[in-house]
KOLDREN-827697 format. One record per residue (C-alpha): residue number from 1; residue in one letter; x, y, z. Coordinates in nm, 3 decimals, always signed. Layout:
N
(NUM, 'A', (X, Y, Z));
...
This chain:
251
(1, 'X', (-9.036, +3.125, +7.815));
(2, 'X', (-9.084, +3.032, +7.457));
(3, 'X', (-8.837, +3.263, +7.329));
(4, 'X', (-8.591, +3.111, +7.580));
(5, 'X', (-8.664, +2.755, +7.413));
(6, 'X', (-8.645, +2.885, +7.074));
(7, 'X', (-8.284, +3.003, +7.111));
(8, 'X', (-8.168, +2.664, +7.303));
(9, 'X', (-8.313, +2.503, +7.046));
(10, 'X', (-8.106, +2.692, +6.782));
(11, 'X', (-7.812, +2.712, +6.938));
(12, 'X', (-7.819, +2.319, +6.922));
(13, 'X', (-7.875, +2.288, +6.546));
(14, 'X', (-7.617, +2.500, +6.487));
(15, 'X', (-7.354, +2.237, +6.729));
(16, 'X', (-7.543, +1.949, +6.552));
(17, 'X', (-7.418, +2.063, +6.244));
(18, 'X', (-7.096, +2.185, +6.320));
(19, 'X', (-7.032, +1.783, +6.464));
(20, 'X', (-7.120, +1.615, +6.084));
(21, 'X', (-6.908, +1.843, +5.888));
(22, 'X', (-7.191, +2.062, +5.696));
(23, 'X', (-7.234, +2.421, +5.721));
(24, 'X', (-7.463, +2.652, +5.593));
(25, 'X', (-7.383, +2.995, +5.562));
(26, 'X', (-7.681, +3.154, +5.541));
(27, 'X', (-7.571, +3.489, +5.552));
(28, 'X', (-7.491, +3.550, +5.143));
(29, 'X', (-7.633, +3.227, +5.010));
(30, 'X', (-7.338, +2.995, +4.945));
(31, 'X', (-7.335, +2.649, +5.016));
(32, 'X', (-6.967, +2.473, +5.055));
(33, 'X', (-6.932, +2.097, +4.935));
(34, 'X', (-6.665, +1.941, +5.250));
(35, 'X', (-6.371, +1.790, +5.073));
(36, 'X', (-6.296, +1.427, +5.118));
(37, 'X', (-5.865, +1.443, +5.245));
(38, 'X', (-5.880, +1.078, +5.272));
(39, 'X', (-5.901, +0.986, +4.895));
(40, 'X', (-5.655, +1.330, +4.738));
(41, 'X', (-5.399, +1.125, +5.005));
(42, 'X', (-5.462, +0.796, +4.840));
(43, 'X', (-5.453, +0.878, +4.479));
(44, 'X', (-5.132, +1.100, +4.555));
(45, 'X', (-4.968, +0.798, +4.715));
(46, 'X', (-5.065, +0.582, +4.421));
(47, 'X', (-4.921, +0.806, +4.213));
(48, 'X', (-4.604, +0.834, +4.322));
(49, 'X', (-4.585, +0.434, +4.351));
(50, 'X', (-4.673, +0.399, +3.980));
(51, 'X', (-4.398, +0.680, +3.792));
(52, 'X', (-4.118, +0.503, +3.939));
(53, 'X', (-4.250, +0.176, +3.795));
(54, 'X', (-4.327, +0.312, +3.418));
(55, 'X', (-3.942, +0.482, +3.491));
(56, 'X', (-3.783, +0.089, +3.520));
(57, 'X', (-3.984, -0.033, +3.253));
(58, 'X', (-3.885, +0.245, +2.971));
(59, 'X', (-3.526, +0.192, +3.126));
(60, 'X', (-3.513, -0.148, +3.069));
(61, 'X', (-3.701, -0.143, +2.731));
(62, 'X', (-3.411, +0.115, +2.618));
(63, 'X', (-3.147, -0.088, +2.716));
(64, 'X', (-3.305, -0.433, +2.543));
(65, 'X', (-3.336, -0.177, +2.208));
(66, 'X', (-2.947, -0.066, +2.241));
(67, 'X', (-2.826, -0.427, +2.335));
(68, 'X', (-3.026, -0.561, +2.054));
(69, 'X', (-2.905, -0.293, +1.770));
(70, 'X', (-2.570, -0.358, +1.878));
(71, 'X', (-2.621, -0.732, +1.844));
(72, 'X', (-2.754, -0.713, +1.461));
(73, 'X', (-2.415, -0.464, +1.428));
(74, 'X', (-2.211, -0.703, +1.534));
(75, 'X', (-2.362, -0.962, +1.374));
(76, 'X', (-2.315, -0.857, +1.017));
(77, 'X', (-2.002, -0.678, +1.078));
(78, 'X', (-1.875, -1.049, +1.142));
(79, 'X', (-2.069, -1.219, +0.833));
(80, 'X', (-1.933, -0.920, +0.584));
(81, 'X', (-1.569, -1.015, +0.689));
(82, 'X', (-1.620, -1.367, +0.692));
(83, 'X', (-1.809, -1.354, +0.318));
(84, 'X', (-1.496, -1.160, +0.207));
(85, 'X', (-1.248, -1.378, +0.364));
(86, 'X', (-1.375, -1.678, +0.190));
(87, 'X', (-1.407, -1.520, -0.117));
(88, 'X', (-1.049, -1.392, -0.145));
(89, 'X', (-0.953, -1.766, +0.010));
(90, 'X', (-1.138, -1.951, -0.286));
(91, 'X', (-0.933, -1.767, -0.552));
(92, 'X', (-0.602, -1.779, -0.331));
(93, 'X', (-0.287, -1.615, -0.417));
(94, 'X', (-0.054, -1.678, -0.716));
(95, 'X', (+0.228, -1.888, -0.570));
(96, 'X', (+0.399, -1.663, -0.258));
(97, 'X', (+0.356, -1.321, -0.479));
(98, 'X', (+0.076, -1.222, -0.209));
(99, 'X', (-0.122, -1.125, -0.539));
(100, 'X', (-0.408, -1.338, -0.724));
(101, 'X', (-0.466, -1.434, -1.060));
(102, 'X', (-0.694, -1.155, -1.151));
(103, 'X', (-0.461, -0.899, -0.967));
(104, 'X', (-0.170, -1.015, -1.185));
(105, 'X', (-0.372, -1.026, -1.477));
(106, 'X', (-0.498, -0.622, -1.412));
(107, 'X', (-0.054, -0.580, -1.356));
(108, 'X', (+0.038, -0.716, -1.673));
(109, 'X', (-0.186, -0.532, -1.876));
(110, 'X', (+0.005, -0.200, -1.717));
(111, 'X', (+0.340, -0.347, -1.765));
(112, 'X', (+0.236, -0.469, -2.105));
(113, 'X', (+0.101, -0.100, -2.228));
(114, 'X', (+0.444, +0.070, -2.010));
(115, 'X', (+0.664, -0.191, -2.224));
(116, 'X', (+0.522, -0.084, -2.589));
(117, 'X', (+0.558, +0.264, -2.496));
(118, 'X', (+0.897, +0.179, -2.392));
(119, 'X', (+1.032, -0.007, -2.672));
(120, 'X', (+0.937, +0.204, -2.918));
(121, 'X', (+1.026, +0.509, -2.769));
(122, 'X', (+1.390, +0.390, -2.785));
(123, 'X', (+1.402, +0.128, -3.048));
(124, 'X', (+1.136, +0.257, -3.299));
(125, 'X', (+1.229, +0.615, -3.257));
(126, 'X', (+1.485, +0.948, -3.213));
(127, 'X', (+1.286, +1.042, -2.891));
(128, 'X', (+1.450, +0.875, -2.630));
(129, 'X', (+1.764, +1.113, -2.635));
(130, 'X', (+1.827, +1.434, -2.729));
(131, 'X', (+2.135, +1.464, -3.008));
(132, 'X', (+2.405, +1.709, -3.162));
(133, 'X', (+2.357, +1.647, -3.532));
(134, 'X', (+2.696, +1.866, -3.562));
(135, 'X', (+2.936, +1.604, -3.436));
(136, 'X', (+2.895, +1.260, -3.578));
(137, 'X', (+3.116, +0.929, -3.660));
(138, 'X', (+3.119, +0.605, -3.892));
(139, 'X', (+2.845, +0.438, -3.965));
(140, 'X', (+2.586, +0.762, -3.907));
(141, 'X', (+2.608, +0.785, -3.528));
(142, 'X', (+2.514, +1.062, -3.410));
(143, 'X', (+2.653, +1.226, -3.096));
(144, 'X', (+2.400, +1.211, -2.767));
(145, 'X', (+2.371, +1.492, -2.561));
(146, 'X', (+2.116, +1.346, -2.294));
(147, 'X', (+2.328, +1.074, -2.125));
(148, 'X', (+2.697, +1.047, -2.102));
(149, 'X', (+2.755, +0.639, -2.120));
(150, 'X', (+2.591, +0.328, -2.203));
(151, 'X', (+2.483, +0.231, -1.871));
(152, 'X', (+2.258, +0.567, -1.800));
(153, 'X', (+2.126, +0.537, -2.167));
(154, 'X', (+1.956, +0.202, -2.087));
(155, 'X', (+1.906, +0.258, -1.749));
(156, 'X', (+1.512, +0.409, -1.820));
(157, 'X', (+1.467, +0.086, -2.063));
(158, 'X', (+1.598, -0.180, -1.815));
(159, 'X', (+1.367, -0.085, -1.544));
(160, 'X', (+1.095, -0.157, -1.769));
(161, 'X', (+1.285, -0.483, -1.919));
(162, 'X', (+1.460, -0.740, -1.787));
(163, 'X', (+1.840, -0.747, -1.899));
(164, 'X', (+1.875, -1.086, -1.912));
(165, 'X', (+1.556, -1.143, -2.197));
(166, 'X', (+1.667, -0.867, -2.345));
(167, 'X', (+2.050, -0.788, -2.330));
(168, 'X', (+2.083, -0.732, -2.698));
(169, 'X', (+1.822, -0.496, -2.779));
(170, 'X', (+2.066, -0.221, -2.825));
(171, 'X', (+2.277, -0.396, -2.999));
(172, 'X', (+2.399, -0.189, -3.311));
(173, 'X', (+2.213, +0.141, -3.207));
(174, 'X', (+2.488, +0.286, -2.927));
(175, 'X', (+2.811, +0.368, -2.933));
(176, 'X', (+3.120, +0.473, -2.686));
(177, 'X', (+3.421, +0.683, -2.909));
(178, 'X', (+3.629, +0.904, -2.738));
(179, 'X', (+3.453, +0.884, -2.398));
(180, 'X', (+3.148, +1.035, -2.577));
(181, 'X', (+2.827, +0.811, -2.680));
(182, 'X', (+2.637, +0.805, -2.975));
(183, 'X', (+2.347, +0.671, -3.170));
(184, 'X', (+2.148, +0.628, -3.443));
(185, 'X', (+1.879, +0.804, -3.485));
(186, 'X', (+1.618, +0.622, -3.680));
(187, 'X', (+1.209, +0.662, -3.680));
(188, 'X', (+0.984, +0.422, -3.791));
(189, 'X', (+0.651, +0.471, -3.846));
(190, 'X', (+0.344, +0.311, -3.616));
(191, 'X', (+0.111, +0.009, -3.733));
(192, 'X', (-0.209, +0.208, -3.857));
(193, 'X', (-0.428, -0.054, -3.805));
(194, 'X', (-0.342, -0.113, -3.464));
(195, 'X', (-0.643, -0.110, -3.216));
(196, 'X', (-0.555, -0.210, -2.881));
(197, 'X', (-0.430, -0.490, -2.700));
(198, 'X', (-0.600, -0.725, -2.367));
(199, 'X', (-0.394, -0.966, -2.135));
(200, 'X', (-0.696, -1.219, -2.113));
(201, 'X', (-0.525, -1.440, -1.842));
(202, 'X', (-0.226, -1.619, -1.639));
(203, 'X', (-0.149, -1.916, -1.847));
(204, 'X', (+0.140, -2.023, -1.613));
(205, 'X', (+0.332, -1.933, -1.331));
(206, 'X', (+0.676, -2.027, -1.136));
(207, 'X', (+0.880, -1.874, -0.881));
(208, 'X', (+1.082, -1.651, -1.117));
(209, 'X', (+0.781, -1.593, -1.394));
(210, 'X', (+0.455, -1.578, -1.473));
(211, 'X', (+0.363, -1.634, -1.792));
(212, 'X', (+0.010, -1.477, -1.977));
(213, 'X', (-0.199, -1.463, -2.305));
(214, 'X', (-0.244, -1.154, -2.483));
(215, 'X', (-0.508, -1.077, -2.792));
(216, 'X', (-0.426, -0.786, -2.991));
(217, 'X', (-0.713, -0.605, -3.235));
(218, 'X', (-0.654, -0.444, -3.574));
(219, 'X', (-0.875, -0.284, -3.816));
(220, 'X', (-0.780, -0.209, -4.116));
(221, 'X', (-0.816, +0.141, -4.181));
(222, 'X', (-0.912, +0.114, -4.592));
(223, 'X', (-1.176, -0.149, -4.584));
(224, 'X', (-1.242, -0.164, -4.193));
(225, 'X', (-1.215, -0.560, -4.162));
(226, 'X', (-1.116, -0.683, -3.830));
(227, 'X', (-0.803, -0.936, -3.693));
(228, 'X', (-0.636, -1.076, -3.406));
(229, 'X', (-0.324, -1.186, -3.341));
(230, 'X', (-0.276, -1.389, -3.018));
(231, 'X', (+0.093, -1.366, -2.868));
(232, 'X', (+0.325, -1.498, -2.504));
(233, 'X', (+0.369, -1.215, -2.228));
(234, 'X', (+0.612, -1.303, -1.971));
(235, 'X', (+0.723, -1.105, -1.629));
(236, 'X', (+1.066, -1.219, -1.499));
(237, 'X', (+1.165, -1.177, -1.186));
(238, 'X', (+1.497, -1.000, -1.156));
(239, 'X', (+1.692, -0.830, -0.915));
(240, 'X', (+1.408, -0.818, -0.625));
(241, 'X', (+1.131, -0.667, -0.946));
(242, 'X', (+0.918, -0.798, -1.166));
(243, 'X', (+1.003, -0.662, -1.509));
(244, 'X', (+0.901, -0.801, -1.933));
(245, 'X', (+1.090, -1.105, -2.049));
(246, 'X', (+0.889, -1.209, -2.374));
(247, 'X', (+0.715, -0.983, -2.562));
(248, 'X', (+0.588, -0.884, -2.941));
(249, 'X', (+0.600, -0.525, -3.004));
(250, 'X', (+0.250, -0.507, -3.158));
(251, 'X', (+0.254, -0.202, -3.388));
């Protein structure tokens, strides 16, 4: 009867336990911990509520960074034009030439050094044309083998000069006889002391010329003292181009 009791007895423990979720193996030792499924649910589910969230927010941060840059870009694209705008505004342009002062100032002092070179490459010396010292006339011309009339013997000079500042510069040097043109050759020798020479500025200006300043240096080459000479530049307009009206060859 006892023994009967015994096993009723264990046979209930065993449903007891079953009913509060704890077992005990007792056959190797081991004990198993029950695992709460209510709060892995509830943490998953939070989880997946918050990374959508943090997703928006670095979203919307990156688009408040891009909009921003691209502000600032904008921004002092617009104040760099604007600064350069007014700045070529306050100078303005030399009458309707679509050039300013400084700009005209930087062109004359090409034309300037292109007109020395000029004039004295044909007015100061042979080596503007070639020449056939074998057939000459009167008054030691010398027959030119480079250019067959007048007109394409000045042509390289008048693009440089204008014609009507400087129609007679030829004057006694060229010759038509027999349908054949000649010259004088003649070479001249170069101002030693000769340094260089600066258009320092516009000193006038009208719809057919601008007029400018020019200060050239010597040094003389014995002693080494120093001089100026101060002298008119003037650019004519003629025949749709600007080309030199006054000018002082200055060596």
């Amino acid at each position: 009867m006892q023994k009967k009791m015994l096993a009723a007895c264990t046979a209930f423990c065993a449903l007891a336990a079953l009913m509060v979720g704890c077992t005990d193996v007792s056959g190797n030792g081991d004990s198993q911990t029950p695992v709460n499924m209510t709060a892995e649910t509830t943490a998953s589910e939070e989880a997946a509520e918050t990374q959508p969230a943090e997703t928006e927010t670095a979203a919307e941060d990156t688009e408040t960074i891009d909009t921003t840059a691209a502000g600032k870009t904008a921004d002092t694209t617009e104040t760099t034009a604007a600064v350069t705008a007014e700045a070529a505004a306050s100078q303005g342009t030399v009458g309707d030439t679509g050039m300013t002062e400084s700009e005209w100032v930087a062109q004359a002092q090409q034309m300037y050094e292109k007109a020395a070179q000029t004039y004295y490459t044909y007015l100061c010396s042979s080596s503007g044309f070639t020449y056939d010292t074998e057939d000459t006339i009167a008054d030691d011309y010398v027959r030119i083998t480079s250019c067959d009339t007048l007109e394409d013997a000045e042509a390289p000079y008048y693009a440089v000069f204008a014609k009507s500042a400087h129609a007679s510069d030829f004057d006694g040097m060229l010759e038509m006889s027999d349908d054949k043109l000649y010259g004088r050759m003649g070479d001249r020798g170069a101002d030693i002391s000769y340094v260089s020479s600066a258009v320092t500025a516009l000193t006038a200006s009208t719809s057919s010329q601008l007029t400018f300043a020019v200060t050239s240096s010597y040094e003389d080459p014995e002693d080494g003292s120093a001089s100026t000479k101060e002298d008119t530049f003037t650019l004519v307009l003629e025949d749709g181009s600007w080309r030199v009206g006054q000018f002082t060859m200055p060596y």
